[in-house]
C-alpha positions as MATLAB code, in Angstrom:
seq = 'XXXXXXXXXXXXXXXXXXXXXXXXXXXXXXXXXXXXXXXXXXXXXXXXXXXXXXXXXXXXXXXXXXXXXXXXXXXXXXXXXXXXXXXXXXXXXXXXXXXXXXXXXXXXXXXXXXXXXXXXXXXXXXXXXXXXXXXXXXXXXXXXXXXXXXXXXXXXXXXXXXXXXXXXXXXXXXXXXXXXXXXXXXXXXXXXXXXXXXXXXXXXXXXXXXXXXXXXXXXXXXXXXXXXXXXXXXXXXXXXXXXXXXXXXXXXXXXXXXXXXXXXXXXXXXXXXXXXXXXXXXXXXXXXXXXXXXXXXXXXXXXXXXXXXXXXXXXXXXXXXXXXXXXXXXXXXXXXXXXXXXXXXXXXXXXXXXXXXXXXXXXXXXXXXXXXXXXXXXXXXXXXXXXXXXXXXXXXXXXXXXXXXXXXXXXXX';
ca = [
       0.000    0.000    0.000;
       1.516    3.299   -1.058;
       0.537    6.425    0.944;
       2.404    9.986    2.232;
       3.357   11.857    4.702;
       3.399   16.142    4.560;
       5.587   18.071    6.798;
       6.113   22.067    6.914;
       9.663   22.769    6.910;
      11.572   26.113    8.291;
      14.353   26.904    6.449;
      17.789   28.965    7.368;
      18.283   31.956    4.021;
      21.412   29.648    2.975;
      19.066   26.655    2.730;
      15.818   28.632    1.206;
      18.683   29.882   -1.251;
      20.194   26.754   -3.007;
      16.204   24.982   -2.572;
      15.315   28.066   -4.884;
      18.241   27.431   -7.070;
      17.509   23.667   -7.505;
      14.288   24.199   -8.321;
      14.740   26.274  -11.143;
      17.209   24.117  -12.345;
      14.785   21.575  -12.396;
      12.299   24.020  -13.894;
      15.084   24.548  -17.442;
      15.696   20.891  -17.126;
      12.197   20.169  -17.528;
      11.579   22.401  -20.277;
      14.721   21.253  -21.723;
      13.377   17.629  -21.836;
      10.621   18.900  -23.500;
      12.181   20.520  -25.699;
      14.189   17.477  -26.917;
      10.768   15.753  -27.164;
       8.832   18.521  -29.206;
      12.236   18.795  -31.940;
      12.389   15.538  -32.530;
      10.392   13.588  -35.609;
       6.985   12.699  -35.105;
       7.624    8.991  -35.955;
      10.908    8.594  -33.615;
       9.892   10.689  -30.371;
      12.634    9.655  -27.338;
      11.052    7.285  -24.894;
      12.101    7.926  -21.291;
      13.848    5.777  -21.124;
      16.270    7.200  -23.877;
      15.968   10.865  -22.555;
      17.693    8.945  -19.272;
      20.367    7.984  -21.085;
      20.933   11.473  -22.396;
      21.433   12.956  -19.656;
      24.797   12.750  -18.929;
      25.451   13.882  -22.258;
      23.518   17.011  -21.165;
      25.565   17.456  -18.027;
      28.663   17.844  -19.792;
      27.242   20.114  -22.533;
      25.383   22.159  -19.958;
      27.331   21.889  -16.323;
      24.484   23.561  -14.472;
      22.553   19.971  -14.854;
      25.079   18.455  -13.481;
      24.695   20.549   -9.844;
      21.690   18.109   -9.866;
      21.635   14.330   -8.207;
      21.008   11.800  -10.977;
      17.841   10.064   -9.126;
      16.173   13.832   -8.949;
      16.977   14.616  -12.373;
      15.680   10.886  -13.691;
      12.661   11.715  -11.743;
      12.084   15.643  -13.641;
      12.410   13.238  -16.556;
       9.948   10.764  -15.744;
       7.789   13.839  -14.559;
       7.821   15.093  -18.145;
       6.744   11.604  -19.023;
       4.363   11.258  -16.981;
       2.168   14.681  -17.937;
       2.721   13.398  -21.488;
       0.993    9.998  -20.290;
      -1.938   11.978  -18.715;
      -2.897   14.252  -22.034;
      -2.495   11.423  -23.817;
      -4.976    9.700  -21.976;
      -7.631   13.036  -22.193;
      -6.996   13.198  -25.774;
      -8.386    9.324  -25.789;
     -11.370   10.154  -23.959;
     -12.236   12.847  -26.015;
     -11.070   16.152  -24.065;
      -9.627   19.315  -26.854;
      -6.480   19.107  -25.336;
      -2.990   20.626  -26.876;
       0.268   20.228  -25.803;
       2.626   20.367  -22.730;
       3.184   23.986  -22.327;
       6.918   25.363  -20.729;
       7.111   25.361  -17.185;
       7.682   29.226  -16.065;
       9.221   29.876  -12.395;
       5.714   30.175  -10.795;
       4.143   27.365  -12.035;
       7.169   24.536  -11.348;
       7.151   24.587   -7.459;
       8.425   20.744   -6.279;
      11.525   18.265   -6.451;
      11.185   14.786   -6.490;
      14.437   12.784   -4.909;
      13.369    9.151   -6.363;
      15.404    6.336   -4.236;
      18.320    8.037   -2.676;
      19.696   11.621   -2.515;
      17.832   11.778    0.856;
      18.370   10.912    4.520;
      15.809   11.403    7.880;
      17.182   12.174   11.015;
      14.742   11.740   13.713;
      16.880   12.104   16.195;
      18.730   15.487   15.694;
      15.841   17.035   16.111;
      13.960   18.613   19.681;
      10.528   19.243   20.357;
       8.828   16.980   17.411;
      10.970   18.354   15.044;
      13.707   16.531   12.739;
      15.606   16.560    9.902;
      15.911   15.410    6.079;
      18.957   16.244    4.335;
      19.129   16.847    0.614;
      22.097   15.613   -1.914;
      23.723   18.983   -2.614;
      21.943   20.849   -0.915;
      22.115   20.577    2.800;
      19.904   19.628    5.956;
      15.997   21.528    6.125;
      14.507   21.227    9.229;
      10.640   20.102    9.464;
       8.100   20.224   11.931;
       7.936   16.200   12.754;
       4.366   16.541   13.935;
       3.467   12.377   13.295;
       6.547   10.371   13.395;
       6.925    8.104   10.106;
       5.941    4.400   10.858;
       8.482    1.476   11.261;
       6.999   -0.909    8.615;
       6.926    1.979    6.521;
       9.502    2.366    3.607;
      10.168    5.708    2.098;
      10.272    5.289   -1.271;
      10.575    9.410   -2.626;
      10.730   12.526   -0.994;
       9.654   15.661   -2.481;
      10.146   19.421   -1.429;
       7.534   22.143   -2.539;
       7.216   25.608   -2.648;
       3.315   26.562   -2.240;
       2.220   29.820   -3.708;
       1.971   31.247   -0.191;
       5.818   31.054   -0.165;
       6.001   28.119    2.619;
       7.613   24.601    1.838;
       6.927   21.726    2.671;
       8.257   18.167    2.507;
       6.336   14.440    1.481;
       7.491   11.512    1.758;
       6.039    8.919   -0.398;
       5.380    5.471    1.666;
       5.410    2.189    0.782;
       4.128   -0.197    3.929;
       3.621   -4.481    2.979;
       0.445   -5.568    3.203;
       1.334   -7.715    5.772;
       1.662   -5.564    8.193;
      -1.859   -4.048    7.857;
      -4.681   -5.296    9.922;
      -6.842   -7.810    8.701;
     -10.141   -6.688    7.344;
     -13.197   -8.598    8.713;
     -14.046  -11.383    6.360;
     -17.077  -10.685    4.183;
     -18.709  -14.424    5.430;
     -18.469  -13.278    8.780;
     -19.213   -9.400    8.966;
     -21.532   -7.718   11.247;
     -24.223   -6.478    9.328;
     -25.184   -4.361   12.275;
     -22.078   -2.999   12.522;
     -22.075   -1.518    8.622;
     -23.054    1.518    7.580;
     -24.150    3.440    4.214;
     -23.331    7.380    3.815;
     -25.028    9.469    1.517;
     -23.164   12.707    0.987;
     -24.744   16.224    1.090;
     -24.296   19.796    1.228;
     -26.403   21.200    3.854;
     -25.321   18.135    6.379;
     -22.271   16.779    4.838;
     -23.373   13.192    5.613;
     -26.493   11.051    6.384;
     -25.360    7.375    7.883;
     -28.542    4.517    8.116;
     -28.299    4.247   11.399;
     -29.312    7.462   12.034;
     -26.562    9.860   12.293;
     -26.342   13.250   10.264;
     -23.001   14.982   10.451;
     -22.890   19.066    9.790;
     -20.900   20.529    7.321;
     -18.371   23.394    7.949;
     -19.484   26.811    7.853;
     -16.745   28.394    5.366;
     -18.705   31.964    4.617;
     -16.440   34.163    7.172;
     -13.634   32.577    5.210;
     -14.747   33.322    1.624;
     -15.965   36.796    2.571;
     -12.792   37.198    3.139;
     -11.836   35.823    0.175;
     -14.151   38.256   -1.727;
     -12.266   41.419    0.075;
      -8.491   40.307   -0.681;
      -9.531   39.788   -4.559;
     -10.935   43.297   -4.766;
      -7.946   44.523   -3.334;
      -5.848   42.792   -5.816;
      -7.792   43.584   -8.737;
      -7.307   47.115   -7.941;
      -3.257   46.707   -8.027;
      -1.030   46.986  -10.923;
       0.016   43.146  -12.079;
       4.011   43.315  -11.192;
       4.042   45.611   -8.842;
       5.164   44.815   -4.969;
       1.855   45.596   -3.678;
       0.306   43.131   -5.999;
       2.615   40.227   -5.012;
       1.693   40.635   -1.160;
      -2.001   41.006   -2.118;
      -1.531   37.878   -4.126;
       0.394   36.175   -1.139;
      -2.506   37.319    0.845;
      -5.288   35.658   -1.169;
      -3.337   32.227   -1.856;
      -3.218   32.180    2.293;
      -6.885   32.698    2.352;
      -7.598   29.667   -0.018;
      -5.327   27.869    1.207;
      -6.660   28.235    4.610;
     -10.469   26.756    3.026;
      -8.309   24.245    1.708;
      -6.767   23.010    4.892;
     -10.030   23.444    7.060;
     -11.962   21.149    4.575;
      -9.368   18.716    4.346;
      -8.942   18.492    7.807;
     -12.491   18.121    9.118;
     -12.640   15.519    6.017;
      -9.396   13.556    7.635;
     -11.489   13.496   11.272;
     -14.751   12.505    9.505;
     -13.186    9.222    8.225;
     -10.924    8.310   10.609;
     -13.908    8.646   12.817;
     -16.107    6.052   10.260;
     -13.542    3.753    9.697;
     -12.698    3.498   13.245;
     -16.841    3.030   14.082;
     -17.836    0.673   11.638;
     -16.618   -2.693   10.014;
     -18.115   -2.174    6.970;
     -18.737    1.752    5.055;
     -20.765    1.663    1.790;
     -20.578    4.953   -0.189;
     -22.424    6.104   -3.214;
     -19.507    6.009   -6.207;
     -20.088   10.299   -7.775;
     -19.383   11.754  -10.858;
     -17.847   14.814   -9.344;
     -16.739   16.302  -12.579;
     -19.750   16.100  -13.912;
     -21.858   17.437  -10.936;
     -19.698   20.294  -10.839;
     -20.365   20.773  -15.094;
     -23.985   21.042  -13.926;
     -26.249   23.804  -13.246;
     -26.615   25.207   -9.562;
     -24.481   24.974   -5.883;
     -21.335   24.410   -8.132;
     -19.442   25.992   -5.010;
     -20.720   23.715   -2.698;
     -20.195   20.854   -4.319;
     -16.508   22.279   -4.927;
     -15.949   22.941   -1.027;
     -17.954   19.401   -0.497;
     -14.311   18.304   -2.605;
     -16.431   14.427   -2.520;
     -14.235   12.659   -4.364;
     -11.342   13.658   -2.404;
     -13.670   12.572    0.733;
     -13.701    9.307   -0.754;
     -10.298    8.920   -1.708;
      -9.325    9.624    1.833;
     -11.768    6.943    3.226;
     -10.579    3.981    1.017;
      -7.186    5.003    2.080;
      -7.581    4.795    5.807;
     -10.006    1.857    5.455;
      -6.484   -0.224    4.626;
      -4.770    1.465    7.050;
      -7.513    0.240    9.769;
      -9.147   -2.710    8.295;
     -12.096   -1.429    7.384;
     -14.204   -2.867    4.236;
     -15.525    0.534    2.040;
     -17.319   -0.280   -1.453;
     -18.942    2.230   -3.689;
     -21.674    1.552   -5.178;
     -23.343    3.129   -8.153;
     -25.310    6.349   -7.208;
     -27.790    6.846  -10.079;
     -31.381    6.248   -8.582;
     -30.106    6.329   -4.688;
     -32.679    9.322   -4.308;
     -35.739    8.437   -6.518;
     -35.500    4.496   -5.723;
     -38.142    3.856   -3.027;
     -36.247    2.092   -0.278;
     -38.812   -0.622    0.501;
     -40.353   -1.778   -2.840;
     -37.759   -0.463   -5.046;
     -39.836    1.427   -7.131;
     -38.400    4.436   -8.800;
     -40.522    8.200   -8.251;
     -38.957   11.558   -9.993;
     -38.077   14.037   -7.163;
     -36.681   17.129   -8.480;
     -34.193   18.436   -5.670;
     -36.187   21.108   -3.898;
     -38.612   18.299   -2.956;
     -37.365   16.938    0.240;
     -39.725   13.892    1.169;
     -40.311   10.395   -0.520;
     -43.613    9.042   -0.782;
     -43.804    5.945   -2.569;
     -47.068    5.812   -4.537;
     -46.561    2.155   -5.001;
     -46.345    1.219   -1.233;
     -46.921    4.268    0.545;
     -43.797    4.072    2.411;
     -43.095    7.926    3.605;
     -39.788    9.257    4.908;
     -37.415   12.217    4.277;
     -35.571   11.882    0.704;
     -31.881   11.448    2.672;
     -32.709    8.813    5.033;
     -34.021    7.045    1.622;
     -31.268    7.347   -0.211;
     -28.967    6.169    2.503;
     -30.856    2.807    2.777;
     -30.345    2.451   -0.701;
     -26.611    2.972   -0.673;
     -26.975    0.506    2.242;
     -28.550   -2.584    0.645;
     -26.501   -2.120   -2.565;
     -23.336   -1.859   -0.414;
     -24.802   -5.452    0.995;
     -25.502   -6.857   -2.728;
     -21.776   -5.579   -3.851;
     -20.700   -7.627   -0.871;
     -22.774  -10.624   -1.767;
     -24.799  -10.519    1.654;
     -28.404  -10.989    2.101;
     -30.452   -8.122    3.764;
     -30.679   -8.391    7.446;
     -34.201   -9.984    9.139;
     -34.213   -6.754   10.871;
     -34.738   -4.465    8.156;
     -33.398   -0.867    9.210;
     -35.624    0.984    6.930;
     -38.424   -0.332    9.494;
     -37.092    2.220   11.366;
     -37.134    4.876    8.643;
     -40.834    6.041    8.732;
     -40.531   10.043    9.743;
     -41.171   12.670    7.502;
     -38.013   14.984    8.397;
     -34.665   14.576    9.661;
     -36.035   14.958   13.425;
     -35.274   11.108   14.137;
     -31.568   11.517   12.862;
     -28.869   11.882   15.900;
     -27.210   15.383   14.627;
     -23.431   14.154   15.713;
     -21.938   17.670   16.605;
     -18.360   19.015   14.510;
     -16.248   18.607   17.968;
     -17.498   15.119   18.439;
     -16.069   14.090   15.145;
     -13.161   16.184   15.709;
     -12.578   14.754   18.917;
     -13.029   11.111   17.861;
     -11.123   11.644   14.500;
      -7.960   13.447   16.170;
      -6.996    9.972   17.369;
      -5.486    8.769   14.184;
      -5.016    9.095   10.528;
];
């Protein structure tokens, strides 16, 4: 299983210096690959393979490449490569895509040391901190907040400037599966101790047993937002007032960023640490966002990366998730199965076929639920939970409070 850590860092000037200087370096590498790539003919473009082998060719034609460590250059290489890979793949699919544009010094902000070039010292550090030193470029101190664990292997490390002009280090993690815990087996789980979610906006999630979890309340931060934009706008591009305006906005989204991801972080460790079993409805977030209406929201809602964190820590706690498909979830009547249009202002379902009456969230939840059961290959349970499903609003749902599941997720990632 392959997963990351992310540490701030605090640099000394000398170190901030040569971290800026092998960055750009990386930057006219980078470009310079892609130059190679672009000049050469159509029918005999360099693998990476071959632009690999180039590159000591480049060192001694250009010595500035060769200030770089070979694993961190092979890995701007493979970066390249990689970006190629990924509009190739949107081309496939469709997308009007062109091609790989040159990397100016604001838009290439990270390293990648692949293998070696690195070393972590936890010890030289006081006060959770420690240490990672960089080939050629010297010791940065980081902020060791969660100390890496022992059947982990780091695999990469990268250093990144974000556009607020902090840095911060990841290491990439590689722990055997072996040393995870066991998930329950599927013969033997506790139906009664699984759970379907159905994901939301004005509560962030619904669970079928009953539980409704608020979402965050982000407009102080985005009115905010609103003021340091109209401040920029009103500054010359260039200027130095404009670059501390635009400092001042990126720490403004980034701080949205960090308070979504972090509630998100407590929400799931708090599920997967709850329940054996977690059955989640499987979005199209791109094409939500494409539609008409809350396209905010459903930005700050940031599902799929809600998702993504859930499978993750799922493996990391043995915990089975499955998505299941998430057309009909709403419409599909929970107890018959028949299907009734509700257009999303309407906020109860009344089945005309069975008459079975209950808010449209606790509906779709049970849905998620017994399809989570099917994908499984379990039956339903004798003691069918949407039994227990029969009033008309939310009022039956336990409302779990933000500092309960930020108290319960802080425990763990």
């Amino acid at each position: 299983m392959e997963h990351s850590h992310r540490y701030r860092a605090y640099l000394t000037d000398e170190v901030a210096e040569r971290l800026e200087h092998h960055l750009d370096v990386h930057r006219q590498l980078y470009n310079h690959v892609r130059w190679d790539y672009e000049n050469s003919p159509e029918d005999d473009k360099p693998p990476e393979y071959d632009q690999n082998n180039k590159l000591p060719e480049w060192k001694r034609r250009w010595p500035i490449f060769g200030e770089l460590h070979s694993k961190a250059a092979q890995a701007t290489v493979a970066r390249f490569h990689r970006n190629l890979s990924n509009l190739r793949k949107k081309k496939e699919k469709g997308y009007n895509v062109g091609r790989l544009k040159r990397q100016a010094p604001t838009e290439y902000r990270s390293v990648t040391y692949n293998q070696s070039g690195f070393d972590l010292d936890e010890k030289r550090g006081r006060d959770r901190f420690a240490y990672v030193r960089f080939s050629k470029i010297g010791w940065v101190k980081i902020r060791y907040h969660r100390p890496i664990p022992d059947h982990a292997t780091i695999k990469e490390v990268t250093f990144k400037k974000e556009t607020t002009g902090e840095w911060f280090i990841s290491f990439g993690l590689e722990t055997d599966d072996a040393d995870l815990p066991e998930k329950p087996d599927v013969g033997t789980l506790d139906a009664s101790n699984s759970v379907g979610i159905d994901l939301g906006i004005l509560n962030y999630i619904h669970t079928s047993d009953g539980k409704t979890v608020d979402w965050l309340d982000l407009e102080d931060e985005y009115e905010r937002l609103r003021r340091e934009q109209r401040k920029l706008s009103r500054k010359e591009k260039g200027s130095k007032s404009y670059e501390k305006l635009r400092k001042n906005v990126a720490k403004v989204k980034r701080r949205i960023r960090r308070k979504v991801l972090d509630y998100q972080h407590k929400i799931t460790t708090w599920l997967v640490k709850t329940y054996d079993a977690v059955f989640v409805e499987n979005l199209d977030v791109a094409g939500m966002l494409q539609g008409d209406g809350n396209a905010r929201n459903k930005q700050d809602a940031a599902w799929r990366q809600f998702i993504t964190l859930l499978e993750y820590k799922a493996d990391l706690h043995g915990t089975h998730v499955v998505q299941v498909e998430a057309r009909g979830t709403t419409k599909e009547c929970a107890s018959c199965g028949v299907e009734t249009a509700k257009p999303i202002w309407v906020r109860e379902h009344s089945c005309p076929s069975c008459g079975f009456v209950t808010d449209r969230d606790p509906n779709a939840v049970m849905n998620v639920l017994q399809r989570g059961f099917s994908e499984l290959g379990l039956g339903w349970p004798e003691e069918t939970p949407v039994e227990t499903v029969a009033a008309t609003d939310t009022a039956n749902f336990q409302r779990v409070s933000a500092s309960h599941v930020v108290e319960t997720g802080s425990l763990g990632a």
